[in-house]
C-alpha positions in Angstrom: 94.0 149.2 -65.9 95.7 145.9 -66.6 92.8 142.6 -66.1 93.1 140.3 -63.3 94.2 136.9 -64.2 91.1 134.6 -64.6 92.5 131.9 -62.8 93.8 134.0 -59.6 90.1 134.8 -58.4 87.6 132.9 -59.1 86.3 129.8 -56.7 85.8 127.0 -58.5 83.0 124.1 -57.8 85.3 122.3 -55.0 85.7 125.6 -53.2 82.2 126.1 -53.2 82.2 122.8 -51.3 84.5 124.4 -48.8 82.1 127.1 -48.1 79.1 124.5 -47.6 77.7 125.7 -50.7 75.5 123.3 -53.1 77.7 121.2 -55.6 76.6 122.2 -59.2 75.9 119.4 -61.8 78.7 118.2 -63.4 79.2 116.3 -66.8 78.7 112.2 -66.5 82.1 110.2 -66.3 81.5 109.4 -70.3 81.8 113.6 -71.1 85.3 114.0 -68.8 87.6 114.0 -71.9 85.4 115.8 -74.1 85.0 118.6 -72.0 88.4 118.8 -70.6 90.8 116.8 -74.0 92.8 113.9 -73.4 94.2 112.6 -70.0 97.7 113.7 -69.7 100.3 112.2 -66.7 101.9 115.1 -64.8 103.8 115.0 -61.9 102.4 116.8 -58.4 105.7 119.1 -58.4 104.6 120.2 -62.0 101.0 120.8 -60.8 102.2 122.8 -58.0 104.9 125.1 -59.8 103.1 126.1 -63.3 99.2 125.2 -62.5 98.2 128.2 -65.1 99.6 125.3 -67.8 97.0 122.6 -66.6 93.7 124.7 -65.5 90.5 123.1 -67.0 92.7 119.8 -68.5 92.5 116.5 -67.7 95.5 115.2 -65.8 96.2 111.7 -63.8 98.7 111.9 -60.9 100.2 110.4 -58.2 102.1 110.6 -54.9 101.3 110.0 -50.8 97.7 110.7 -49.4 97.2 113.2 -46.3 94.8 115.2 -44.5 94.9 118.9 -45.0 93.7 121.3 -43.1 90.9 123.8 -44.4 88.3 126.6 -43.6 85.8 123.6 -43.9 85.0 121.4 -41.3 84.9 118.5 -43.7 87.8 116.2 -44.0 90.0 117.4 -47.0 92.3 115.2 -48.7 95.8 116.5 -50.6 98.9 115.4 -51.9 101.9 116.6 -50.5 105.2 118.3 -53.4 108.4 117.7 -52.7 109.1 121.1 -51.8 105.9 121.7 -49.7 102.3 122.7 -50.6 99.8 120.4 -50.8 97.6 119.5 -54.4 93.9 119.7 -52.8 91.2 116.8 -54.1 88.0 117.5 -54.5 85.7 114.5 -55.9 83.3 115.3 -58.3 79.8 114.4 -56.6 78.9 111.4 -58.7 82.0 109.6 -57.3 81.8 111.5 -53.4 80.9 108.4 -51.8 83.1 106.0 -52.9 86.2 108.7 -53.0 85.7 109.1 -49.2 85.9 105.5 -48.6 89.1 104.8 -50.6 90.8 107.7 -49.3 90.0 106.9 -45.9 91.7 103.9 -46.4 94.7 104.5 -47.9 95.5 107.6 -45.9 99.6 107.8 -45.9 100.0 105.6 -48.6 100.5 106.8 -52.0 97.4 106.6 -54.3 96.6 107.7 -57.8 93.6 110.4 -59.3 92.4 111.5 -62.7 90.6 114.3 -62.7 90.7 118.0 -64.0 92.8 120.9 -62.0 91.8 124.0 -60.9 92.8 126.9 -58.8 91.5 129.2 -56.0 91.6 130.0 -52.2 90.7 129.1 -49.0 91.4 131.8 -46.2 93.0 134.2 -48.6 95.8 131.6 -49.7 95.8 130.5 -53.3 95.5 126.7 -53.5 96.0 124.1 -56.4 93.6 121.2 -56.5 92.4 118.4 -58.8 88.4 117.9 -59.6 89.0 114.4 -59.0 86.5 111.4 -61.3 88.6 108.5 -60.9 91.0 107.2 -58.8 93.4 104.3 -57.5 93.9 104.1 -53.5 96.9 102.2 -52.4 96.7 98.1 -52.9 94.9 96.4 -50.2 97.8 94.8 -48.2 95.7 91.8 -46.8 94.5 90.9 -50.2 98.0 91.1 -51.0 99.2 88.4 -48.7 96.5 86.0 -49.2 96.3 84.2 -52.6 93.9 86.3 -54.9 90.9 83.8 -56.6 91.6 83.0 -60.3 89.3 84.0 -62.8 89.5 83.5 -66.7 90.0 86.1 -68.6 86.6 85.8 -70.2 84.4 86.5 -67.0 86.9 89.5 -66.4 85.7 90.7 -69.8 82.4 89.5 -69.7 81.7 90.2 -66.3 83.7 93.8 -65.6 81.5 95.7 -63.1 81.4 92.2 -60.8 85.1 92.5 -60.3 85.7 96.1 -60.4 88.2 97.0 -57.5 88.8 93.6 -56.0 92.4 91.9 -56.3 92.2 88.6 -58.7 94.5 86.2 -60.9 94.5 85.7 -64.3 96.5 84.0 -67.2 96.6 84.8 -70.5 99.2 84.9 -73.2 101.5 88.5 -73.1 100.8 90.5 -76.0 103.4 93.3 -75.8 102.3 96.8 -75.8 99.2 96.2 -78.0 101.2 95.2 -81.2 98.1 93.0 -82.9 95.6 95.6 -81.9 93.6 94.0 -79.2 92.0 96.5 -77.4 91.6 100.6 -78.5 94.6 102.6 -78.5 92.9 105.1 -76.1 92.3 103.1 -73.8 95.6 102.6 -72.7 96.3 104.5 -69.5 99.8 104.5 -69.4 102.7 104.2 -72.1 104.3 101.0 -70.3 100.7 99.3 -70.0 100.8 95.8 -71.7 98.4 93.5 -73.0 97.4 90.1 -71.9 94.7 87.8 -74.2 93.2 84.3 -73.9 91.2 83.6 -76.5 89.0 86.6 -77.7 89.5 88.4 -74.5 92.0 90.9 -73.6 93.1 93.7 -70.8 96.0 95.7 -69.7 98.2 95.4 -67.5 99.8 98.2 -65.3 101.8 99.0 -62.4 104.2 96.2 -63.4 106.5 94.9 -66.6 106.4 91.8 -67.6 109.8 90.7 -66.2 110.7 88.2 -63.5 114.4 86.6 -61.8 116.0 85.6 -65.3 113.5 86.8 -67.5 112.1 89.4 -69.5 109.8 90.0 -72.2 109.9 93.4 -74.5 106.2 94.7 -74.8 107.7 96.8 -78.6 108.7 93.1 -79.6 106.5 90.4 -81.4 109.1 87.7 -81.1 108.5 88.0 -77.4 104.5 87.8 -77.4 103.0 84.1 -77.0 104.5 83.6 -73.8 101.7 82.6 -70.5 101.7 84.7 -68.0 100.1 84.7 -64.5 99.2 88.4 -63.2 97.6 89.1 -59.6 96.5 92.9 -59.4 93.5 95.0 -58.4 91.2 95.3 -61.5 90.1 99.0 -62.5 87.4 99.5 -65.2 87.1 102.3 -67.4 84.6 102.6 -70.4 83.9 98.8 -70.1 87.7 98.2 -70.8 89.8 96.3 -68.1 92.7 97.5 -66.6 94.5 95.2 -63.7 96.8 96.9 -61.6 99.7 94.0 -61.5 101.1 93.4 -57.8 102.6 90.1 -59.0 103.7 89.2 -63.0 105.1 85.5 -63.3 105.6 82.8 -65.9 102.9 81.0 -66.2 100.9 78.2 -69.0 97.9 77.4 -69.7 95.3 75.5 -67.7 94.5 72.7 -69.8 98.6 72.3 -69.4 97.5 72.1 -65.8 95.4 69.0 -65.7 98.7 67.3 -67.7 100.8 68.5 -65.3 98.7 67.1 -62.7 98.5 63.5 -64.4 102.3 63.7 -65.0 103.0 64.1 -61.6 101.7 60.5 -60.7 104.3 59.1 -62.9 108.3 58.6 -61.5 110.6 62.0 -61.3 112.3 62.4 -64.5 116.4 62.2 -63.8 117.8 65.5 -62.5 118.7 67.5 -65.3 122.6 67.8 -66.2 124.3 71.2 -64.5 123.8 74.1 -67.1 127.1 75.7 -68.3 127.5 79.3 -67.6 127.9 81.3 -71.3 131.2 82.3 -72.8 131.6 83.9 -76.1 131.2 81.6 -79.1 132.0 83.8 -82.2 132.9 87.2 -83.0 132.7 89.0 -86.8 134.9 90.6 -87.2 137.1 87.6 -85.6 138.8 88.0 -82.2 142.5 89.6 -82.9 141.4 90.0 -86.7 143.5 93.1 -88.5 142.9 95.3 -91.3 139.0 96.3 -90.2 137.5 98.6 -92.1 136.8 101.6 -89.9 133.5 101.8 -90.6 133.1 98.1 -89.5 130.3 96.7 -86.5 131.2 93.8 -83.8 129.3 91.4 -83.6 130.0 88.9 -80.8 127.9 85.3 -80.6 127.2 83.8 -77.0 126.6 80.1 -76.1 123.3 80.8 -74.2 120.5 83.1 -74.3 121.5 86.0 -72.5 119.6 88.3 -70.1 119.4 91.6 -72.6 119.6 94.5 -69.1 122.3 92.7 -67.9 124.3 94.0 -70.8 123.8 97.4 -70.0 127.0 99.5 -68.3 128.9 96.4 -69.0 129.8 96.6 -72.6 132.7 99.4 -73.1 134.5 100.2 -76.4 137.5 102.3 -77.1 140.8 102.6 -78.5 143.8 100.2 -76.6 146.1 102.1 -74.6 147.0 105.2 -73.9 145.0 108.3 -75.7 146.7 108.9 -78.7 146.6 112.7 -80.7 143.9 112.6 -83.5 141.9 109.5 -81.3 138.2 110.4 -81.9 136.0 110.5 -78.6 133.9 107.2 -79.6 131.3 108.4 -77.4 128.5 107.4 -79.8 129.0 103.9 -79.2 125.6 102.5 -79.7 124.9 98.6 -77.9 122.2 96.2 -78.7 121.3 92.4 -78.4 119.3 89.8 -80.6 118.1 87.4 -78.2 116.8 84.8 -81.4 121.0 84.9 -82.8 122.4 85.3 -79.2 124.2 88.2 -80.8 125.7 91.5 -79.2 126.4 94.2 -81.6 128.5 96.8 -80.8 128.1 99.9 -83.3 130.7 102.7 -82.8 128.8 105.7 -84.4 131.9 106.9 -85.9 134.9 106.1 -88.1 137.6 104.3 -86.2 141.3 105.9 -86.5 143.6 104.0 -89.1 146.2 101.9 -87.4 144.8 102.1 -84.0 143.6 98.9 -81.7 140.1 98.8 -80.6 138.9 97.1 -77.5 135.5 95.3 -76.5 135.3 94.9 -72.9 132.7 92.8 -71.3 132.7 93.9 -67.5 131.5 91.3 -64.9 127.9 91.5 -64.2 127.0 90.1 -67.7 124.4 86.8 -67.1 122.4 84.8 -68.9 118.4 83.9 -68.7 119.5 81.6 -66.0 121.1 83.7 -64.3 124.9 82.1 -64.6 127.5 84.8 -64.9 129.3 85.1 -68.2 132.5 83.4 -68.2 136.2 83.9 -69.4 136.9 81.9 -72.3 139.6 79.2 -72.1 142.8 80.3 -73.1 142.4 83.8 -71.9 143.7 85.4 -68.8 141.2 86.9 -66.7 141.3 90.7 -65.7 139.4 93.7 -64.5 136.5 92.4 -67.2 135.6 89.6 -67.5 136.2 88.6 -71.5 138.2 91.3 -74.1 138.3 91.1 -77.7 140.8 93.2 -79.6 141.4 94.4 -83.7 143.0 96.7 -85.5 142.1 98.8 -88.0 143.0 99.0 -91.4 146.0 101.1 -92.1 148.4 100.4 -89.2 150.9 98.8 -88.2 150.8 95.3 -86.5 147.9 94.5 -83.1 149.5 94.7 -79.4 148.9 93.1 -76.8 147.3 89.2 -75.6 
């Protein structure tokens, strides 16, 4: 006779809890990834569909909150899949307490657990559910609208169990996705977490990037680390390493630049500064209508101002001018990037360009830079569908068409 599937037919510890039965002991918070490996995010769909892939591994999660209905007269908490069925949570009894209270709160808002799955029944139906030893409930909306206190860094660090799940500010200088080693690797929780240090001190950020209106900083970049930042968020601690939950990421400095600031503002109002100028291409290598490129060459285009790097992004086209012509190649390796310390766009077409043929760089409208301002036509050229367009021709052709 063929064995039952382990998984099918045996009641784990949260199902005993169902029944009214006794919780067994369980490991301390310290043991979770030992006994169960490394903390993996999966989605609640996932969970649902192929649970046989995540029994007895440590998995974080996330999605609404509801009540479920079970054999138990206890309340039972779930998260609902998008195509029905619910993920049951169970705490594990070292965190019971606390679990109920969060959940109760944040019933119908979406929340977040760590914890290991499992599977079983209740009433003869098989049910999915999570062993849960942390968790995130949903932000606390009144500590939201009022202005969270400010703490350093420092007594954040210091002082981690005092401010364990309360909503705070603090500053510190952005450290990109732990590029100078500041805190351990594992205890990142997330792949877009972030650093932010003052001093000796140090936590992560999640929830948020560090991005604002007109500004954005790349956590895989060190040129972009240094910056002061200002971060309201819940604070979450895990193996004495702090983790804030960002509602709110601004640009910020630091607070001895504060008391300046203060002083300063005693003194007369500076004159308005002069209107900035929007950008407009400055340079282009090859040059603008140049002919004879190699077709193995790379565009490089120069812009007055610092531009806003997403803002490129759909708005940058290449390809051959005019109508397809037999033995055009598809160009659709075209590969776009932007260094913000040159103000340079390069345009890489991941292939050999045709002999004789003209090749076209559009800029479409949408294009800004860090302030904002809207990339402009340059003088001399007649506006169109986008809003600037460069043209060459490559080597081995005949003479370049068109304005």
């Amino acid at each position: 006779m063929r064995p039952r599937p382990r998984v099918a037919f045996l009641v784990f510890p949260p199902l005993a809890l169902l029944a009214g039965s006794p919780a067994p002991a369980v490991a301390q918070t310290n043991d979770y990834e030992t006994r169960y490996g490394q903390t993996v995010e999966v989605s609640v769909d996932n969970l649902l569909q192929m649970p046989e892939s995540y029994v007895d591994k440590a998995v974080r999660t996330r999605g609404r909150l509801d009540l479920v209905p079970t054999s138990s007269t206890r309340l039972t908490y779930g998260i609902r899949g998008t195509f029905g069925g619910y993920l049951y949570l169970f705490p594990m009894p070292e965190v019971e307490m606390d679990f109920e209270t969060e959940m109760r709160r944040s019933g119908g808002k979406e929340v977040e657990v760590t914890g290991a799955v499992g599977m079983g029944s209740d009433s003869g139906q098989r049910i999915v559910y999570i062993q849960v030893w942390g968790f995130l409930g949903a932000p606390d909306e009144k500590a939201r609208r009022k202005e969270a206190p400010e703490v350093t860094l420092e007594e954040l660090v210091t002082r981690p169990q005092h401010f364990e799940g309360k909503t705070v500010t603090v500053r510190g200088q952005f450290r990109g996705g732990n590029l100078f080693g500041d805190l351990p690797s594992a205890s990142r929780q997330r792949s877009s977490d972030w650093v932010l240090k003052e001093d000796l001190f140090a936590a992560w950020v999640s929830g948020k990037n560090a991005k604002g209106q007109g500004w954005t900083l790349d956590p895989n970049l060190r040129r972009d680390t240094g910056k002061w930042l200002q971060v309201t968020g819940r604070v979450l601690v895990i193996r004495q390493v702090v983790t804030i939950q960002a509602t709110d990421v601004v640009l910020s400095k630091p607070r001895a630049e504060d008391a300046l600031s203060h002083a300063e503002a005693q003194k007369p109002p500076p004159p308005p500064p002069k209107p900035k100028k929007p950008p407009v291409v400055v340079f282009a290598l090859p040059l603008d209508g140049e002919r004879d490129v190699p077709p193995d060459s790379r565009f490089k285009i120069q812009f007055s101002n610092d531009m806003d790097e997403e803002s490129f992004k759909g708005r940058v086209v290449f390809r051959y001018a005019g109508r397809p012509q037999p033995g055009d190649n598809a160009l659709d390796a075209v590969h776009v990037s932007y260094d913000g310390g040159l103000k340079t766009l390069q345009v890489d077409p991941g292939d050999l360009l045709r002999p004789g043929r003209v090749v076209e760089v559009l800029l479409l409208p949408g294009i800004v830079d860090l302030d904002g301002l809207p990339l402009e036509t340059r003088p001399g050229k007649s506006p169109s569908a986008a809003t600037d367009v460069l043209r060459f021709q490559v080597a081995g052709g005949g003479l370049l068409s068109g304005p």
